[in-house]
N, C-alpha and C positions, 0 to 999 in steps of 0.2 A: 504494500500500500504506500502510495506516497501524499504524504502531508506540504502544505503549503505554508509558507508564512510570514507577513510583512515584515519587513526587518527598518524600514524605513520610510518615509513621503516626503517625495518635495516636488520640482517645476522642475520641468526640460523641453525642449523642442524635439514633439514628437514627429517623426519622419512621418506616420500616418497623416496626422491630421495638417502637417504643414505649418503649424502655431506651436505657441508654447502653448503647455497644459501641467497637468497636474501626475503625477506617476505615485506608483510605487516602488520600492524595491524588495522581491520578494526571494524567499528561499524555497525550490521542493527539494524535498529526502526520501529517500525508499526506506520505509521500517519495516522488519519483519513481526508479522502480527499472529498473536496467538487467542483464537477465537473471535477474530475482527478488531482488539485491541491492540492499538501500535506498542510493542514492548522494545524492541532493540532499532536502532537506526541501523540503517546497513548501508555500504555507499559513502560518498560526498555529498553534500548539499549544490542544487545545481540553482546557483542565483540569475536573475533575469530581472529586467525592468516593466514593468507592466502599465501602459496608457491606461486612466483613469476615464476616458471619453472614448475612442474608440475598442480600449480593450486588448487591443496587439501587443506581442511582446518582441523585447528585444534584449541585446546581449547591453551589458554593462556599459562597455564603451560608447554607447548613444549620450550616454551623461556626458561624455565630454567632445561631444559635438554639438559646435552653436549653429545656430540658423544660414548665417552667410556660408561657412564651413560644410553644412549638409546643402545647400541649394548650390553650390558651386561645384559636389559631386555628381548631385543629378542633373544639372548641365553637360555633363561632361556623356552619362550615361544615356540619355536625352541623342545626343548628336548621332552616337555610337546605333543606335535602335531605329533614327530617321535614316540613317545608311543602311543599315540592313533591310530595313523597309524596302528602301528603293530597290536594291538585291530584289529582293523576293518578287517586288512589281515586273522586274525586265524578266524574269526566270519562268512566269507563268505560264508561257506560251514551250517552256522547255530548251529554252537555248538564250544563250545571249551571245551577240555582235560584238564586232570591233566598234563600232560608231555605240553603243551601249557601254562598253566599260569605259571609252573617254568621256562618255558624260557622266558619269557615277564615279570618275577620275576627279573631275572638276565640281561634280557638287558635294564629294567628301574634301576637297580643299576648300570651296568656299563656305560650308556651315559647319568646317571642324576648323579649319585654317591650320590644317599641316598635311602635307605631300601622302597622297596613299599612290601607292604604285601599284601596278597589274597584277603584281602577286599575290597583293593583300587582297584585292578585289576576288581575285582566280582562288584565293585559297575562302574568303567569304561563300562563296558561290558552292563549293563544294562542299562544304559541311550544312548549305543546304537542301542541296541535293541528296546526300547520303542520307540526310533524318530526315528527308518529305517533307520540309517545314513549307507550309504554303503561308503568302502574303495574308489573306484575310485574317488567318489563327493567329499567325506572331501581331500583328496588327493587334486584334479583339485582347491580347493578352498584355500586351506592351501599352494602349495608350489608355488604362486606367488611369495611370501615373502621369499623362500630359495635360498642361494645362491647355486654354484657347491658341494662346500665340503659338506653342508646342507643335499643334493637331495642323493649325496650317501650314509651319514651317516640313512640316513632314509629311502633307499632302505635297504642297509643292515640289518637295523633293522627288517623291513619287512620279508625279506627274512627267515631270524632267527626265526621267528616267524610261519613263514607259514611251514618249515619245522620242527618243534620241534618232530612231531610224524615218521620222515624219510620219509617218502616216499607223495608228495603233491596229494593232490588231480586235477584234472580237474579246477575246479572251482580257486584254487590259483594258479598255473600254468598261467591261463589267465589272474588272476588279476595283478600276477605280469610284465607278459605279457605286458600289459596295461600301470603298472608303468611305466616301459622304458620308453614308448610312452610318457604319459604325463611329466614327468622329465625331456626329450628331452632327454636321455642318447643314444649313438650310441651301436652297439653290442659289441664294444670292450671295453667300460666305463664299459657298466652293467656288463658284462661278469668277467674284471676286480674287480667290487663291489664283485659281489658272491665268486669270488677269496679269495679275500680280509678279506672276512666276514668268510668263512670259514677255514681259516689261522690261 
């Protein structure tokens, strides 16, 4: 059986909620129990922080991570997920071009601002290939965590992406399609995105 127990409370900036809020810090231990009553602890105590509003826990070291310090990791994580994105948009139809990794060339340098070369792109592309990850799924799974300006910056990339050769095929057409849908963008947001991207 394992027992739980606050060990202390106070304020941090929970990664969930995006604000500071209110935590705990709490301890489980596995006891061995004789008739349902905990007699002997067995184990180490495995400590964790727990959000008092949403609930989620985290490891310790959340405590000393302030706000700037965590929004400046998920920037970084952020860019990393709109590339891969785009990956998976040019991959839907099962192949990708030489006129498709120079633009997925040029839009991991202009929304990371550092050089990805063809290998990085070549070795992207294959580890999505070998795990079947399709665009919609990594999408639906990736942009809980974006915010509005996020959702466009990584539609656009998309978009760029999918049309590098002019003219989309059937298959990106609906994926992008889809995008809208899952991003929640209205016609006039995306419409606006592709504006925008193509500006």
């Amino acid at each position: 059986m394992n027992l739980t127990r606050t060990r202390e409370r106070g304020n941090f900036y929970c990664p969930g909620c995006r604000v500071p809020q209110t935590h705990r810090l709490r301890a489980r231990r596995p006891w061995l129990t004789l008739y349902f009553i905990p007699t002997i602890p067995i184990g180490n105590a495995e400590v964790f922080v727990q959000c008092d509003q949403c609930k989620q826990t985290w490891d310790p070291t959340v405590l000393d991570m302030d706000q700037e310090t965590h929004e400046a990791a998920e920037a970084v994580k952020f860019l990393d997920e709109a590339l891969r994105a785009a990956i998976l948009v040019t991959l839907v139809d099962g192949t990708i071009s030489e006129p498709e990794i120079q633009s997925l060339i040029e839009i991991a340098s202009y929304m990371q601002d550092r050089d990805v070369d063809r290998d990085e792109i070549g070795h992207l592309c294959s580890i999505a290939q070998q795990n079947k990850i399709e665009a919609v799924n990594y999408v639906l799974t990736v942009s809980i965590r974006w915010n509005q300006k996020q959702k466009r910056q990584a539609l656009q990339a998309m978009f760029l992406a999918a049309t590098a050769e002019g003219e989309m095929t059937d298959k990106k057409v609906k994926t992008l399609a889809k995008m809208q849908e899952l991003l929640g963008m209205t016609d006039a947001e995306y419409q606006d995105a592709i504006e925008a991207a193509l500006g």
